[in-house]
N, C-alpha and C positions, 0 to 999 in steps of 0.2 A: 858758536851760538846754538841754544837748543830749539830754535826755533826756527823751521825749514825755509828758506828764503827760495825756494822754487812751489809750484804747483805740481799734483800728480792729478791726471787724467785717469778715470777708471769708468772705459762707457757699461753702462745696464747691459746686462744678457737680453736683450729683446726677445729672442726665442724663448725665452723658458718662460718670462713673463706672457708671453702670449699662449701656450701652452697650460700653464695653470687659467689662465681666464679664458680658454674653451674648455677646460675639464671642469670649472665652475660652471662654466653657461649650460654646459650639456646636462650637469646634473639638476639645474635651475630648472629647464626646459621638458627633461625625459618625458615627466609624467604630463605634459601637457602635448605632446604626439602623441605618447603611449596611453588614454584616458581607461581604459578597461579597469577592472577591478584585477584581474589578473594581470594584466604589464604591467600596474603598479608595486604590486605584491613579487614580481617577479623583480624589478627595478631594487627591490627594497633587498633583497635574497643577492642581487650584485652587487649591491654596497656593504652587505656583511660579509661575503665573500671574499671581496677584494683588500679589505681588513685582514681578514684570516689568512689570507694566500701572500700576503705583502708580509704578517707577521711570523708565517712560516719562514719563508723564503729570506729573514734574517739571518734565522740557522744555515738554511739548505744554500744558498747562492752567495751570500756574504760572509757566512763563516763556515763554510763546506762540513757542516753539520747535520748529513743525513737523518733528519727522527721518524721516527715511527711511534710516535705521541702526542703529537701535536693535539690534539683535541682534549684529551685530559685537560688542558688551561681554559679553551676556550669551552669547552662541556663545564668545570668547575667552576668558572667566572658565569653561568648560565646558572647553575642553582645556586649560590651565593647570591645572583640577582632575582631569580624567582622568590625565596624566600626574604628577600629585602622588599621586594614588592607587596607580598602578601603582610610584610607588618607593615607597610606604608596602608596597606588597605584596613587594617584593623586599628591605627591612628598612633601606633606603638614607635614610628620611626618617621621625624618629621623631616622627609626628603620629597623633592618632587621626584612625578617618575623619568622626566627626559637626564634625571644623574646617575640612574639606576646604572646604564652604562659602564659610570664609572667605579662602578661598585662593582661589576664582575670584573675590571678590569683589575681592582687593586687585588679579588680573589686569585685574576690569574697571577700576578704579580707574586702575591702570597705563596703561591703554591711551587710555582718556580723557583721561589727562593727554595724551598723547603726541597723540592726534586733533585733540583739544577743541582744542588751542592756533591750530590750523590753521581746523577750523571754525565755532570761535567769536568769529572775526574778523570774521564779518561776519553778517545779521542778518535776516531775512525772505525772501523766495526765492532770494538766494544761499545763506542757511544752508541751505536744505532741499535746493538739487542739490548743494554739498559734500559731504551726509554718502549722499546717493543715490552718489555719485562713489566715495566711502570706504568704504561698501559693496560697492559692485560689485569694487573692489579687494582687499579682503579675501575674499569669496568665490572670487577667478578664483584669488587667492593658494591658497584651499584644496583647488581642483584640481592645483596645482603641486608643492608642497611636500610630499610623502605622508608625507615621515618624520618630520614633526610633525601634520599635520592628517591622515594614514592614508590618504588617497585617496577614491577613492569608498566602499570598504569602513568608511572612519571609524578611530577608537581605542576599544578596548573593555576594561575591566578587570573586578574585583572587590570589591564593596564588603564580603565578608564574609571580613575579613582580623587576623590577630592573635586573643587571646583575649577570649571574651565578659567586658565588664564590667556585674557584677551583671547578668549573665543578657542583656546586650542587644549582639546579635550583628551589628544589620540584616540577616539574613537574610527574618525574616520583615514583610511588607509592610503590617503595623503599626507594627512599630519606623520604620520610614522614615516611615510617616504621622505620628507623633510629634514625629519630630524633625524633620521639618518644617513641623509644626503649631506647633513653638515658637519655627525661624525667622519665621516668615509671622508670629505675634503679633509679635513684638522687632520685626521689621524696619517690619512697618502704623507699630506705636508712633514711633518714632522716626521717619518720614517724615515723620507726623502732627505730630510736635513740632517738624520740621522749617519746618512753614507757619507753626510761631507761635514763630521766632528772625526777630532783625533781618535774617539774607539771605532769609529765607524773603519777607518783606515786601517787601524790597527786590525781590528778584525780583519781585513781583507789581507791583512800581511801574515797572520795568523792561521787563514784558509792557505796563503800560496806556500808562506816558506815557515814551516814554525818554530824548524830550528833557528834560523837568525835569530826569530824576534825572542827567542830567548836570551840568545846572546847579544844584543843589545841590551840586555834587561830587564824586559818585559814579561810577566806570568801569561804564561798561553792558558791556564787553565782560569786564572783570573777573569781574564777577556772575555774565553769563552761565559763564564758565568753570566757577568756583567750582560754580555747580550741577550744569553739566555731568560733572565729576568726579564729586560725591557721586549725581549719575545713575547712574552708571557702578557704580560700587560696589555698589550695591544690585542691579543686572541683574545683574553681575559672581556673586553671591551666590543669586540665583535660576537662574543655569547652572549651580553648585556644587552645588545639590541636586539638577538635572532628573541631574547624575552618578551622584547615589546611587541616585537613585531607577532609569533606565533601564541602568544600569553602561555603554553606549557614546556615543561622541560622532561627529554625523556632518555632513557639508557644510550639511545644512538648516538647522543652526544658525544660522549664519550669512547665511545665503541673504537677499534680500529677500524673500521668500513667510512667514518669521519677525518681519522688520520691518514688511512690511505687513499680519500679524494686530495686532500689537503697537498697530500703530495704529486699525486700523477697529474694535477691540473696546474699545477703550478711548474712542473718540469714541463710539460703542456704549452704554457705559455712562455717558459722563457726564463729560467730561474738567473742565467747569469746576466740579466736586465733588469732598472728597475721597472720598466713598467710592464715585464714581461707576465706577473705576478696577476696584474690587473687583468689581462688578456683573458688569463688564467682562471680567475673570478665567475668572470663574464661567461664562459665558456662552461663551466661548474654548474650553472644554473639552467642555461639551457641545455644543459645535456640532461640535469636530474628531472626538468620541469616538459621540455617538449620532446628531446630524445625518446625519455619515460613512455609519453603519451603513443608514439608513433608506434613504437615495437617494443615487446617484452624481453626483446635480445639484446636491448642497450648496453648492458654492460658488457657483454661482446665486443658488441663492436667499437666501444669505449679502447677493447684490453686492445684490439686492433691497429685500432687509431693509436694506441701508444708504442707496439712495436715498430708501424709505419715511421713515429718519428723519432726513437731512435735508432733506428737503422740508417734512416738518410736525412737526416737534421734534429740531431741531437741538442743542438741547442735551443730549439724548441721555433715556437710562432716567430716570437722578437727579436730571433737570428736570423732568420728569412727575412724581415721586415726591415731590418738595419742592414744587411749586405745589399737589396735592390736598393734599399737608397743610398747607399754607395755608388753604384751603377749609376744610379739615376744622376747622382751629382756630376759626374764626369759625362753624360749626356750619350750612354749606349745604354741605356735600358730600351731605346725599339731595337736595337739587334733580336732581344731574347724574346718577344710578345710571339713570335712562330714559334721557340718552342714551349714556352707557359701554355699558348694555346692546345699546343700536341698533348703535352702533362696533363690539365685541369680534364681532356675528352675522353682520355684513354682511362684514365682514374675513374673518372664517373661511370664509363662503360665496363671496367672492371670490377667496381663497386657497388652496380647494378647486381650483373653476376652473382657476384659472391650473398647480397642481399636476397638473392629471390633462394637459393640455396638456404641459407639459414634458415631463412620464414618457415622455410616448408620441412623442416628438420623441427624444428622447435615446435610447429603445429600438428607433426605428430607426434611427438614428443607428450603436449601439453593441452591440446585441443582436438584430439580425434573423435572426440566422442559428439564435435558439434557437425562431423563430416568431412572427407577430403579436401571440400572446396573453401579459400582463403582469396583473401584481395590484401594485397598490400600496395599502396601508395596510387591505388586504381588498377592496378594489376590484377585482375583475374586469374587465381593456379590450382591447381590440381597435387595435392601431396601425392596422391596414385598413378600418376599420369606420368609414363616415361618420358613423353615427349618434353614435359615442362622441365623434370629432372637433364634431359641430354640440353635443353635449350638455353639453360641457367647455368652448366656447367660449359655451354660452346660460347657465351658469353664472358664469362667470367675468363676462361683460357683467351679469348681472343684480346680480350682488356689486358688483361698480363702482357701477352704477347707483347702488341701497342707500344703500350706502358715504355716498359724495357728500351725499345727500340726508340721513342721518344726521350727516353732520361739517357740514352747513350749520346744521343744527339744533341742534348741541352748540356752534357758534360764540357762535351767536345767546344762547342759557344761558347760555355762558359770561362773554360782556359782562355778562349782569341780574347774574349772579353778582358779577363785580369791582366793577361798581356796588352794589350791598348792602354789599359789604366798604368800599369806600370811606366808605361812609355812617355804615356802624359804627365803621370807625376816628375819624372827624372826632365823632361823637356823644360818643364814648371821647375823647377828645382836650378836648371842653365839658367834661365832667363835673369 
């Protein structure tokens, strides 16, 4: 008979439906805790982010395609939308602007095809100084060129153009948080859908073993393109909003100083995760937006924070996040809360340290001429003052110290731990 004479049972993932409807509620909600003109604008800076760091991270964590170009798609899918904007404002291009979007996204698309063909020829440290190459190309191009890329002054329009539909004008800096709140859903969704189609797999087969998947059949250069494109796209899609959202476009799009946030926040977050990416986002904004504000040494202590974690978790935020709830699942995550606790103090008192040390290096450096005396974080110092200099570095030595002797002792737990779990799996496993 071809007509099944039983039933198959297949219950819902309840988890992951619950998980996409608090990533929807939270983006519903953000801007109504966060009400500032600044959290929302900073809100809106996470959802283009997380776009770019998700479409990165196609290449770098699903197809182990380190670039150093990234931003070239999403920088070109940005003035492709600028300038689609400005003929929707001169009445030459009858689009609204919340598709403008999709307009930089089909330029990233466009251009990937046209890159990707070149360097997705070839595969491991050739790929990565190709697209460093294509980069640099592209930028020096957007010093040249002013009457498309505007020069240094950039391209600038307006996104509040034509009549309000039902009341929404993107004027105000809600509606842009909106509708970019509902790209960032659509575009998460569909990446994510993206890991669980056959190129998606493929791809991953592609990053682990590339010989087989030839020998099965399969073009590993094919693949890689193929992704490369739908890479493209999506960054493409996330410079189409950073248009609405800022109305100008300018060389740092493109720039490598864009490619290489792209990357360190995303390996930051967690590149062999899919939501590690997001983390990574999140993280990108507040570093460029409050880090910025707090000290002029951020990017220091950026490079810092990124030696920290690959030195002792290299697989970033989202590996830390997934092995405790491991732990947690088999029900010894309070074993380890004494030594988190030791970690999280000795860290922070080492990281004082080493803070009040830089300040006062960088303020002679940079500000001596407003005088010795600096306050950082409420701290009262002295750039001349030995005692602040021996007391900054008796800090900092004593956090290390700490530190060490804390992460030797969290080592140590940590094996009793995996052994416990071990124990308990194989006990589960008799049963």
């Amino acid at each position: 008979m071809s007509r099944k004479d039983y039933y198959e049972f297949k219950p819902y993932n309840v988890g992951r439906w619950i998980i996409w409807g608090l990533f929807a509620l939270l983006l519903f909600f953000a801007p109504r805790a966060f009400s500032s003109s600044l959290s929302v604008t900073m809100l809106s800076q996470m959802g283009i982010a997380i776009i770019a760091c998700l479409s990165y991270n196609m290449l770098l964590g699903q197809g182990g395609m380190l670039s150093f170009g990234h931003a070239v798609y999403s920088g070109l899918g940005s003035y492709m939308a600028i300038h689609a904007l400005n003929m929707v404002s001169k009445g030459s291009l009858p689009i609204p602007v919340s598709l403008l979007p999709i307009v930089g996204g089909l330029a990233g698309m466009g251009f990937a095809i046209l890159f990707g063909y070149v360097t997705t020829r070839k595969a491991g440290t050739p790929f990565a100084m190709i697209t460093l190459g294509m980069a640099e190309l592209v930028f020096a191009m957007s010093l040249m060129f002013s009457e498309f890329f505007g020069g240094e002054a950039g391209v600038s329009g307006n996104r509040v153009v034509g009549q309000p539909f039902f009341g929404i004008s993107f004027g105000p800096g809600t509606q842009v948080y909106y509708l970019i709140a509902v790209y960032t859903f659509v575009c998460v969704a569909l990446m994510f859908a993206f890991t669980r189609t056959p190129l998606g797999r493929i791809l991953n087969a592609v990053r682990d073993n590339p010989e087989r998947v030839e020998f099965i059949g399969y073009s590993t250069q094919r693949v890689r393109y193929l992704a490369f494109i739908i890479s493209g796209f999506f960054a493409g899609i996330a410079g189409g909003l950073g248009v609405i959202l800022f109305e100008i476009v300018t060389a740092e799009v493109v720039s490598g100083i864009r490619s290489g946030a792209y990357l360190l926040f995303t390996f930051l977050g967690g590149a062999t995760f899919f939501f590690g990416p997001i983390i990574g986002g999140v993280l990108m904004v507040l570093a460029s937006v409050l880090l910025s504000e707090i000290t002029k040494a951020w990017l220091l202590y950026l490079g810092l924070i990124f030696v920290f974690m690959v030195m002792y978790a290299p697989g970033g935020i989202a590996s830390l996040i997934m092995m405790n709830l491991r732990v947690a699942s088999f029900g010894f995550l309070r074993k380890l809360w004494v030594s988190y606790l030791g970690l999280a103090i000795s860290a922070l008192v080492l990281l004082l340290g080493a803070a009040v040390l830089i300040e006062m290096v960088y303020h002679l450096q940079l500000n001596l001429s407003m005088g010795p005396e600096l306050s950082f974080i409420g701290i009262p110092l002295n750039a001349h003052s030995p005692d602040h200099w021996f007391g900054g570095a008796f800090v900092m030595l004593t956090g290390l110290g700490l530190f060490e002797l804390c992460r030797r002792h969290y080592v140590h737990e940590w094996g009793l731990v995996q052994e416990d779990i071990e124990k308990e799996i194989k006990r589960r496993e008799a049963l």
